[in-house]
Structure formats: structure tokens, C-alpha cells
C-alpha positions in Angstrom: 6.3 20.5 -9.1 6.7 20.4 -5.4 9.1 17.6 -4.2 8.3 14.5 -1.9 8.2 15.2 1.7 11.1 13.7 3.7 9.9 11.0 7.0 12.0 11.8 9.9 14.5 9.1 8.1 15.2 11.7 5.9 13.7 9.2 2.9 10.9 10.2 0.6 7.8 8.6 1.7 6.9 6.7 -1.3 10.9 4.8 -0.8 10.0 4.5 2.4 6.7 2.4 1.2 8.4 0.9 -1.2 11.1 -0.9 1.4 8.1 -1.6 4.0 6.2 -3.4 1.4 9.4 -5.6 0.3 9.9 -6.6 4.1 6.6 -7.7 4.9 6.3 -9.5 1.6 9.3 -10.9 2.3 8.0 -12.2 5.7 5.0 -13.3 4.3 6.9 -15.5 1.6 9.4 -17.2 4.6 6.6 -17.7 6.9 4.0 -19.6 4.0 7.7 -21.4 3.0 8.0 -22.6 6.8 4.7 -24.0 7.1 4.9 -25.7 4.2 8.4 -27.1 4.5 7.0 -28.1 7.9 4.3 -30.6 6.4 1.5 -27.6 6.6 0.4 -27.1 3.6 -3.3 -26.4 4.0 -1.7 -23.7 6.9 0.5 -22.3 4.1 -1.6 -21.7 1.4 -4.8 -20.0 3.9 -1.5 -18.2 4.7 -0.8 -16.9 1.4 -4.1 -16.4 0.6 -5.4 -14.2 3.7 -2.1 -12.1 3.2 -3.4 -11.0 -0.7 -6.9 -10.9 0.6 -5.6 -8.4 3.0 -3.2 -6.4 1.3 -5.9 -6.2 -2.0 -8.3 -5.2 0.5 -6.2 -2.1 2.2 -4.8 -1.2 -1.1 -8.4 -0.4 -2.0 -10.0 0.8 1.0 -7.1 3.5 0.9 -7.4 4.5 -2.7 -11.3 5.0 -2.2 -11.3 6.6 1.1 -8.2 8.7 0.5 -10.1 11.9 -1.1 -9.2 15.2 1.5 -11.8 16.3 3.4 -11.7 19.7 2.6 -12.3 18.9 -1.7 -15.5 16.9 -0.3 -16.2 19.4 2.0 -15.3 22.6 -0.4 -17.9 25.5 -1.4 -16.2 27.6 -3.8 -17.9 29.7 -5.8 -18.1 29.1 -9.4 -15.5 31.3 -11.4 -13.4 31.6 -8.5 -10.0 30.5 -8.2 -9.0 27.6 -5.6 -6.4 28.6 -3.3 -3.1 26.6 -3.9 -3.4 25.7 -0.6 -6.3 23.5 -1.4 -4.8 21.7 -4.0 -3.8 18.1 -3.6 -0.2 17.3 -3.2 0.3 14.3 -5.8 3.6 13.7 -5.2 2.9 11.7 -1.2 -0.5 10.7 -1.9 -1.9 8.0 -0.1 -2.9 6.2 -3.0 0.7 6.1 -3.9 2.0 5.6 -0.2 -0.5 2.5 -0.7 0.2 1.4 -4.0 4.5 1.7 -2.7 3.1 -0.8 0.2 1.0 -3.0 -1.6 2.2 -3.7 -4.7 5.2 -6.0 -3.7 3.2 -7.5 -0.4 0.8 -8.5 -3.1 3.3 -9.9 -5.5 5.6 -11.4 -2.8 1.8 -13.1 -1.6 1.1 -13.9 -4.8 4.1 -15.8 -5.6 3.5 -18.0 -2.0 0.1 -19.0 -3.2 1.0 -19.9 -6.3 4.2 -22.3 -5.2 2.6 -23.2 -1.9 -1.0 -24.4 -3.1 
């Protein structure tokens, strides 16, 4: 099992994700609190509510669109091996990259609509 490659950071991809998602669900969250501490809370909630749009939205566009070029593009001959070369590296997919990203934007989101509505 090959191991996750390292960003410039020297942290695996998927952490990396992970920490991105957290801030900007983090910012999301403050920002719906603020307008709705402010009196806004029509501003908040379409807040909230784009944010999950959005992040649901790139979450699947990335899992759908996220198949390598070269397995759509592949003629190999039947009973032929694949060269490992070819084969997907699971391990700092963009599925997961996304699913790192998305999952607490969406939850942090989630959690503004819900108390900001």
C-alpha cells in the first residue's frame, strides 16, 4: 500500500483537507453568527444555506468528474495485464481530498442553518 503524498508542508494531503475544511467552516459559522447577531437574520440564513449549497455541490462535482483520463481513455487488450503505472492511487484521491474538505464545511454550514434560521 503506497503511502500519502506529502504537500510541500510536509503534511499528507488528506490532513491537509481535513484542516482547510475546518477553517472555512469555521468562517462560515462566525460570519452567519455576525449577521445574525447584527439583526440580519434573513442575510444569515441565505448565508448558511448558499455555503451547503455550495460545498454539497463541489463535493459532488469532484467525486463524479474525478475519474483519470487515461482509465476513460485506456485500450488494453483483453487478457493483458494493466501496467501499475495505470493504476489509481487511492490513498490522495480527489474524492477523498474532497470528502477531507467538504465534510466539516458542510457540517460547520449545517449547524449555521439550523441555529441561524
Amino acid at each position: 500500500m503506497p503511502l500519502p503524498r506529502q504537500t510541500p508542508l510536509g503534511v499528507p494531503a488528506p490532513l491537509l483537507g481535513l484542516l482547510i475544511g475546518t477553517a472555512l467552516g469555521l468562517a462560515t459559522f462566525v460570519v452567519a453568527a455576525l449577521l445574525w447577531r447584527a439583526g440580519e437574520t434573513q442575510a444569515a440564513a441565505t448565508t448558511a444555506n448558499t455555503a451547503v449549497l455550495a460545498a454539497l455541490s463541489c463535493l459532488a462535482a469532484a467525486v463524479v468528474l474525478a475519474q483519470p483520463a487515461r482509465r476513460r481513455r485506456a485500450r488494453v487488450p483483453i487478457n493483458r495485464a494493466v501496467p501499475q503505472q495505470w493504476w489509481p492511487r487511492e490513498v490522495d484521491s480527489v474524492p477523498l481530498i474532497a470528502a477531507c474538505v467538504g465534510a466539516p464545511f458542510i457540517a460547520a454550514a449545517g449547524m449555521a442553518v439550523l441555529l441561524f434560521r
